[in-house]
N, C-alpha and C positions, 0 to 999 in steps of 0.2 A: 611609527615605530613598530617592531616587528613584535607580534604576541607569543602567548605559548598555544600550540596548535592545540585544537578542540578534539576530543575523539571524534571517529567519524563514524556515524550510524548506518545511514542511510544505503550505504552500499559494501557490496562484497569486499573479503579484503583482498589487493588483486597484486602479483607478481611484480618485483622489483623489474630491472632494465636486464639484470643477467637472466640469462640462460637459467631454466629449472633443472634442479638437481635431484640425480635419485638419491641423492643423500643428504635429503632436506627432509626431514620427518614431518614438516607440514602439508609435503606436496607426494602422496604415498603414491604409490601404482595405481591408475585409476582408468586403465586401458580397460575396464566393462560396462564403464561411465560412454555418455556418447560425450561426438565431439559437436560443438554449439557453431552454427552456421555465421560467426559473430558478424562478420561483412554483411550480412544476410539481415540480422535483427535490429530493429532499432534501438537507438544509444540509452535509452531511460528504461526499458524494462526491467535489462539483467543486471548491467551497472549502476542505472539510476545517477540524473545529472549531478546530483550534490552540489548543487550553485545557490551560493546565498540570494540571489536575485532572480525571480521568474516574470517573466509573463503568458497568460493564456489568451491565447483570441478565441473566439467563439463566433464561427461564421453559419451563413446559411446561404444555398444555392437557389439562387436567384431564377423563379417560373422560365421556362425556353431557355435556358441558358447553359446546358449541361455540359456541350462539347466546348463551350468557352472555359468551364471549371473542368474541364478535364486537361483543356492545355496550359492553364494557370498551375495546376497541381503536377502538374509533367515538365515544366518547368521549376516548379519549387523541390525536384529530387534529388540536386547534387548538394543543394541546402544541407540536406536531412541527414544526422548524424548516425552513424552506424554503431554496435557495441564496441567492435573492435579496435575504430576512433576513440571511443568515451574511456576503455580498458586502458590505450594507449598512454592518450593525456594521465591518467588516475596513474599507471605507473609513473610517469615524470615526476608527477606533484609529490609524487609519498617516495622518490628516488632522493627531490629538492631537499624537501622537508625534512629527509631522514639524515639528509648530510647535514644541512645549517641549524637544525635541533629545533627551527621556528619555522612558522609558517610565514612565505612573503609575497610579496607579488610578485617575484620572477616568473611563472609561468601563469599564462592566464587565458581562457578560451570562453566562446557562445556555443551553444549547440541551438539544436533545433530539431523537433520529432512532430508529427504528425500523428492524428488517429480521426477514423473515419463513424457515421451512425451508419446504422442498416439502411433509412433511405438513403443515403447520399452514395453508398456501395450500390445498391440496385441501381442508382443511377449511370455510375459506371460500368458495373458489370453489362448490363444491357441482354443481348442475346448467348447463350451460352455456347452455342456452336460459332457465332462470330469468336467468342471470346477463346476456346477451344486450336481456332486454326492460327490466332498470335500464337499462344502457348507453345506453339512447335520451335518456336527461338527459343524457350528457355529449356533450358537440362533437367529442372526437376518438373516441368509441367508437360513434358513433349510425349510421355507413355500415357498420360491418364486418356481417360474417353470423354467425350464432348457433356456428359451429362455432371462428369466432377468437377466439372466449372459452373455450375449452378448455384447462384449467390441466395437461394433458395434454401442452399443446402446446410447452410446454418441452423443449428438446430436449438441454441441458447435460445429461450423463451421471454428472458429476461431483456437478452441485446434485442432481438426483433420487435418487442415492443414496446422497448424505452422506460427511460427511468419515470416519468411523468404519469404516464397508464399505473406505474405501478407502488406512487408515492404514499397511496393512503394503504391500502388493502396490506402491501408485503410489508412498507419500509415505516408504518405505523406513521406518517404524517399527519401534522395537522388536518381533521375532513374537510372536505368541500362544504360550502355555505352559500344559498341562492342569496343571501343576502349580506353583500361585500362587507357590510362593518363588520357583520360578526367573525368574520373570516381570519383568523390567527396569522400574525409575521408568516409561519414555515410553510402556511399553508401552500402549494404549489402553483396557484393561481396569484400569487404575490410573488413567483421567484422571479430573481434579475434575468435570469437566462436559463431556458430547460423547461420550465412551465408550458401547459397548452398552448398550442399554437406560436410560441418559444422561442422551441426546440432547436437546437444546433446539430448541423449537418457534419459538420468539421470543427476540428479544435488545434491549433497550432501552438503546441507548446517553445517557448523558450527559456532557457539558462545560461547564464553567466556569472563570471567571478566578479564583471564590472558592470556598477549599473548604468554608466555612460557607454559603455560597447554593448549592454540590451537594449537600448533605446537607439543605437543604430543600428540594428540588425532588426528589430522589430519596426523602425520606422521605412525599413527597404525594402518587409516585406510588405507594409501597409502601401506602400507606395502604388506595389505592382495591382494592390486591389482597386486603390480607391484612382490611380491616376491612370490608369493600364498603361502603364510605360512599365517595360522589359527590359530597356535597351536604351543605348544612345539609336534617336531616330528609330525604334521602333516601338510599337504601341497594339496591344491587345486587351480585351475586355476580357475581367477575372473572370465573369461569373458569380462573383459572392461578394455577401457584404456582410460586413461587422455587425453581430449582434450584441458583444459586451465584450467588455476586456477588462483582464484581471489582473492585476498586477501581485506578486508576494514574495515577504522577504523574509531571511533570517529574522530572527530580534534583535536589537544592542546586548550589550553586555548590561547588567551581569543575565537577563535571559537568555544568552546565545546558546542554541539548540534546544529553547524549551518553548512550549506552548503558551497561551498568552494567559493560562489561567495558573503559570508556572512550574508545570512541571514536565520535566525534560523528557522529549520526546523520540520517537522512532528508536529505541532498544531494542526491543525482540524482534528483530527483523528472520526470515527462516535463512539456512545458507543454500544455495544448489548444488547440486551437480552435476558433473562434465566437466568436459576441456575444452580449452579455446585453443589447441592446435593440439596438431598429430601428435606431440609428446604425450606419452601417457602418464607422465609427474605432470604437467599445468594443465594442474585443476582451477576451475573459476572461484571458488572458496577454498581458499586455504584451513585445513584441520591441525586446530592449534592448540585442542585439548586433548593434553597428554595421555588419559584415563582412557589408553585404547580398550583396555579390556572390558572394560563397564559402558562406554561409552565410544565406542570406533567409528561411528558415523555422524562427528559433530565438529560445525567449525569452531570458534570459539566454545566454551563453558558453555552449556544448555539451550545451544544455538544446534537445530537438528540439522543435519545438510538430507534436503528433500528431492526427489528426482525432476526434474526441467520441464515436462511434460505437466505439472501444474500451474504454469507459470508461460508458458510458450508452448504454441500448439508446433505437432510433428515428432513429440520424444514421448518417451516413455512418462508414465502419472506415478504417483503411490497407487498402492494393491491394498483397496479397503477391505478388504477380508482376508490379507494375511493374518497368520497366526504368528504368535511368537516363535516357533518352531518353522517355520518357513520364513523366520527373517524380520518379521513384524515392522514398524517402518522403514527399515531396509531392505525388501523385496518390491518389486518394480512391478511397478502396473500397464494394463493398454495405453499403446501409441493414445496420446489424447486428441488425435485429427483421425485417425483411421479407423478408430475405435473407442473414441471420446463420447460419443451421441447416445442416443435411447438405445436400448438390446445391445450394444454393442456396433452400431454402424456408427459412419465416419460425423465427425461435428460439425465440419463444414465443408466447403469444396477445396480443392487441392491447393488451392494458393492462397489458402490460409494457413499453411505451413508458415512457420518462423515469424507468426503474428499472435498477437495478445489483444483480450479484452482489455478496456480501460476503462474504469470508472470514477468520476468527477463526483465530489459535492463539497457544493461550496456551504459552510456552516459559520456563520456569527456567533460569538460566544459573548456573552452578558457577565462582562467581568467581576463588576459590583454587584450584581445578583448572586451569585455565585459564591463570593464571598461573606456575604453577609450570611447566606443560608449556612455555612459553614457556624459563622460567629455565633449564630442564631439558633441552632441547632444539634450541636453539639453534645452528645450526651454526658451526664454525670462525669465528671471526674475522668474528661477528655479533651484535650484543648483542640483550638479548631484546624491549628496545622495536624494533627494526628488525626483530626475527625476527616480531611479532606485527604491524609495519607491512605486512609482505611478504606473511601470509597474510591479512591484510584488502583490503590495498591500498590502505590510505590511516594516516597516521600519526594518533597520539588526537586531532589537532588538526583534521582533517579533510583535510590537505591530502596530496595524491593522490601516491604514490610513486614515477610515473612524471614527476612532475614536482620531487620532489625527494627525489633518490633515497638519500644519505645522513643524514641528520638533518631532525627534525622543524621546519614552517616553519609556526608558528600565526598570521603576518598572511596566510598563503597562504590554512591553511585555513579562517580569518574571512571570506575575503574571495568572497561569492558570486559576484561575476564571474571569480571566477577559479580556485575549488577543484573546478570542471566543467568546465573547459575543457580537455579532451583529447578526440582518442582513443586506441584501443590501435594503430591500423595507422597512419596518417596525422599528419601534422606539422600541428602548432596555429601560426597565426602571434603575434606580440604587434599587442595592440591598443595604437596610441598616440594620448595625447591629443592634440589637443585632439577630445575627441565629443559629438553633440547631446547637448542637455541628456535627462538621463533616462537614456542607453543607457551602456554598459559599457565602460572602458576596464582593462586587463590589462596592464602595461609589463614584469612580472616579465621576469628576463634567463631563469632558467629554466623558459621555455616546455617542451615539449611536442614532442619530436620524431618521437612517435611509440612503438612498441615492438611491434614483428613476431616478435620473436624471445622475448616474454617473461622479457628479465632483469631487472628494474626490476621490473613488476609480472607474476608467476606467473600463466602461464594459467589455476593453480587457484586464484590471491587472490578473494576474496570479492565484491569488487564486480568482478571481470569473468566470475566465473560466473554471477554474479545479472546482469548486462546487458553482452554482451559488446559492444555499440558496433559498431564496423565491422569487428569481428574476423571472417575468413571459416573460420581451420579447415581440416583435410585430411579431415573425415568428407563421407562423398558424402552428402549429405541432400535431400531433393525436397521442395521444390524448394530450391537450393542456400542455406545459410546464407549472408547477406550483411544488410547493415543495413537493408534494407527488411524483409525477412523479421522480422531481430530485436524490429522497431517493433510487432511485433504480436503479441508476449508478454510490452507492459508492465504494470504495474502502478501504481495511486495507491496506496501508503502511507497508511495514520493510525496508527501504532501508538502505541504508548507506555509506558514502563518502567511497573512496579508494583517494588512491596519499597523496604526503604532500603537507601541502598549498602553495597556493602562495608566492613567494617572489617578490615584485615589483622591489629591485634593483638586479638581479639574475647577478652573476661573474662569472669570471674563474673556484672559488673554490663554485661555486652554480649554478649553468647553468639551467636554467628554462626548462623542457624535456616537460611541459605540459602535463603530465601522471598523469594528477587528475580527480574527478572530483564524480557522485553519481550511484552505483550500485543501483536503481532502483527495486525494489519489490513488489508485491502486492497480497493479495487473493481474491477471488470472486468466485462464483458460474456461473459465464458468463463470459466469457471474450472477447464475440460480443456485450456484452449487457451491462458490467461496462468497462476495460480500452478501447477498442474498441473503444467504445462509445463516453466518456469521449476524446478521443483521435481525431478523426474525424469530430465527432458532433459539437464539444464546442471549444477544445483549437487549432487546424487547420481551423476551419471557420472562415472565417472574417463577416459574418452576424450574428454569435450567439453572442448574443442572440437577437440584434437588426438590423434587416436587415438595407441596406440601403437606404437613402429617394433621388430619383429623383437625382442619381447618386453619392451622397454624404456618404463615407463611414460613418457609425454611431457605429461600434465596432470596429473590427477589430481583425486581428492576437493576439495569445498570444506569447509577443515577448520575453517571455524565454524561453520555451521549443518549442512554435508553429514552425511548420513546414509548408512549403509552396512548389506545384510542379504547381500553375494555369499557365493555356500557356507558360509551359515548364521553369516558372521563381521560384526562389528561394525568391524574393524577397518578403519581411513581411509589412504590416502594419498594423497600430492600432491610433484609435483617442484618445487626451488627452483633459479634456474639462475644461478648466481652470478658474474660476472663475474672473469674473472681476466686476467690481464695478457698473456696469448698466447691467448684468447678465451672461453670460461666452463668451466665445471662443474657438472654435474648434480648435486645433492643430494635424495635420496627423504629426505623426512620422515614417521613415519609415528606414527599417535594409534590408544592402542587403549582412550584413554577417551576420553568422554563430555561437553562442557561445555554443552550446547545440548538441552535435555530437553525434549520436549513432553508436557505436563501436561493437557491440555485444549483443542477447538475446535470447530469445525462449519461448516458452508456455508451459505448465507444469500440472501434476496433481499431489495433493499431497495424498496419500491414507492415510485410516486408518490403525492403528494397526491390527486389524479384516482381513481387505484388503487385505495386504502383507501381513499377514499371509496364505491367500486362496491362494494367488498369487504364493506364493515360494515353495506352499505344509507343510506348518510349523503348526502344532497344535493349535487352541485356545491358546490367552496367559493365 
């Protein structure tokens, strides 16, 4: 039977079937925006597949075998799905949708994308001047000079030497142990795939709306690995073999689109911008918050639209030293390939134009851990759903605890125009009807007044370590934390649960195996400078964003995902600052287990169609 359709997170909101109009208020003049090579990018970065069913391969190129993966992979490129394709279908769906008022299965598609490690690229790149004299077929690679094909020329630190070098030191994992019992789950040397010696070369992602059409699309392309059959009557050797394979789904109802520790996930996605054709109204995010004057550069409610160049290399970045006065996150920064790199040179070589980092990790989550530390711990005269809303910072429903700060409000947090509409310093107004057709109206009485003092939501809750908004903080940082700066350590999201959920009474005939939890994804242009970042800086320190005063912790750990290795402990904390009737009270909370385990991941680049085309020796598409 046909449901009521779910909001959809994960991706832009993107153009019905008609023609854009300059007299669509969502879709403004945005001819100084560039336009997005979408034929060019792959299909999951900018649109993001939004398929309730994934799977990931995780392959590695087999010693002598390179020009065999180079024609396995040059083969596998009319597979690989393009933005333009993902845009296209994504209108259908929300064209179907919006006429029969349910979601059904009349339109339904696979995709498939690709992303590469730094050795598996040096394996293809190879010589740079061989690499240089293909290039002269392609249009944007035919002016560079033989040295901008230098697969050298990458200059992320983080991609070139992988997630695994750098699991303990940056991303606070579990240490190393010469002696394997001692050795903790996340530790790296325990992960399924990604760990020393691991490590994946290649990652083939797939989505669909059917998990009977992933399982033939991914069995067709296992095929061509493990049987080297191409063709009827023809046969070649991949090259690669399967390291692990991942399988991840939506959750049933009633968790559908929430996390397995329940609460509902991918909300504050950033919006971009640009246009996906010459029209200067289609725009890739639609700006559907009416407050042009307070707010003129945002898709939805408190959704910032950011420029493409952090998110896809070859466009314009944010300008982290704009000033309000020049624009402040809306003034445009360096090309992030030409002048992405250290001083200002290029990030990588030329045909890594309309390609994105990608980073995997795959994390277990310890349902019943989890829980119990909630029931278990819970301060005075707080129950333990409010005590797990406080350290997420948003309650299971989605809706944001600085906006309602006692009891959970699930039309709030159904309601996209309105489960992002904050910030953490500054006062949200209400949006009231009546608004042009299309854009967002908010009438909730409670708004958003802000929270400077973090009572409502905890400097160290989860979604404000993970984006702290216009929080500025007492650490001196250079150049100074403020929201421009922040704009340029976001992240696109794809992730998506694997395992089935939880059962709290788990039997005989249900045995809890604890094999759940979020395969983790992201793209960005940095991956020293967005998840890195984001990872170390914010949700592992316990002084971000506000040191502490005369020994007294004043943030603290982010105690769902935060990680902790300070003098050799694991132990987390974070302060709860609790409101009380002649003005609050600090509460240290402190976790000295574990619900957020990393199991597996790696760092990645996703190329263009262009790309892997130069890459495999394969024609201009």
């Amino acid at each position: 039977m046909p449901t009521n359709p779910a909001p959809v997170r994960e991706v832009p909101a993107v153009t019905l079937l008609r023609a854009p109009s300059n007299q669509d208020r969502t879709r403004p003049d945005a001819r100084k925006e560039p336009e997005l090579a979408v034929r060019n990018i792959q299909g999951n970065i900018l649109a993001g597949f939004n398929k309730d069913h994934q799977v990931h391969l995780y392959l590695r190129v087999l010693d002598g075998q390179v020009e065999a993966f180079r024609q396995w992979l040059g083969r596998l490129i009319p597979f690989i799905a393009t933005t333009a394709e993902v845009l296209a279908f994504n209108r259908l769906f929300k064209e179907v949708r919006q006429r029969r008022g349910v979601e059904t299965r009349t339109v339904m598609v696979t995709w498939v994308n690709v992303a590469l490690s730094f050795r598996a690229l040096k394996l293809l790149a190879g010589d740079a001047k061989a690499l240089s004299k293909r290039g002269d077929s392609f249009e944007d690679y035919r002016k560079a000079k033989p040295d901008q094909f230098d697969v050298e020329k990458f200059t992320d630190v983080a991609f070139r030497e992988g997630m695994a070098k750098r699991s303990v030191d940056i991303l606070s994992d579990p240490p190393d142990s010469r002696d394997r019992r001692k050795r903790l789950e996340g530790n790296r040397h325990n992960w399924l795939f990604g760990g020393p010696g691991n490590e994946a070369d290649l990652v083939v992602i797939f989505g669909s709306d059917s998990a009977a059409e992933l399982a033939a699309q991914v069995a067709q392309i296992e095929d061509t690995i493990y049987s080297g059959r191409t063709g009827p009557n023809s046969f070649a050797h991949s090259g690669v073999t399967v390291i692990y394979k991942q399988y991840g789904n939506t959750l049933p109802a009633p968790l559908t689109g929430h996390e397995h520790f329940g609460f509902l996930d991918g909300v504050s996605q950033p919006g971009i911008r640009g246009r996906i054709s010459s029209d200067p109204h289609d725009v890739l995010t639609l700006r559907q918050n009416p407050e042009k004057d307070q707010y003129p550069n945002q898709g939805k409610p408190g959704q910032d639209v950011l420029w493409p160049g952090e998110f896809v290399f070859g466009y314009p970045g944010q300008d982290p030293t704009a000033t309000e006065k020049q624009g402040g996150i809306t003034k445009a920064g360096p090309n992030s390939l030409t002048k992405g790199g250290p001083r200002g040179r290029a990030a990588g070589p030329v045909w890594a134009q309309d390609g994105s980092y990608l980073v995997v990790r795959r994390l277990r989550q310890d349902v019943a851990k989890f829980h119990k530390f909630l029931a278990s711990n819970a301060p005075q005269g707080m129950t333990p759903d409010r005590f797990g809303a406080s350290l997420v910072g948003r309650w299971t429903s989605g809706a944001p605890v600085i906006r309602s700060h006692k009891t959970d409000d699930p039309r709030l947090g159904n309601d996209d125009c309105a489960n992002n509409h904050f910030e953490f310093d500054a006062a949200s107004n209400a949006i009231r009807k009546p608004v042009p057709k299309g854009m967002c109206a908010d009438e909730r009485d409670h708004r958003s007044t802000g929270d400077k003092d973090g009572l409502y939501c905890p400097f160290a809750g989860h979604i404000r370590k993970a984006y702290p908004r216009d929080d500025t903080g007492t650490l001196r940082l250079k150049p100074p934390n403020s929201e421009v700066t922040t704009q340029t350590h976001r992240l696109l999201r794809r992730g998506i649960p694997f395992g089935d959920p939880y059962d709290p009474a788990p039997g005989p005939n249900n045995p809890d195996t604890g094999n759940r939890g979020l395969l983790f994804a992201c793209y960005q242009t940095s991956i020293a400078r967005q998840f890195e970042f984001v990872t170390q800086s914010w949700v592992n320190n316990p002084q971000f964003n506000n040191r502490s005063e005369k020994g007294q912790l004043q943030s603290g750990h982010d105690l769902i995902i935060g990680q902790s290795n300070e003098k050799g402990s694991r132990t987390r904390r974070c302060v709860l600052r609790i409101p009380q009737a002649d003005g609050s009270k600090d509460v240290i909370v402190t976790a000295n287990d574990e619900w957020v385990i990393p199991t597996g991941g790696g760092y990645f680049f996703a190329p263009s169609i262009d790309a892997l085309c130069l890459l495999t020796g394969q024609p201009p598409t």
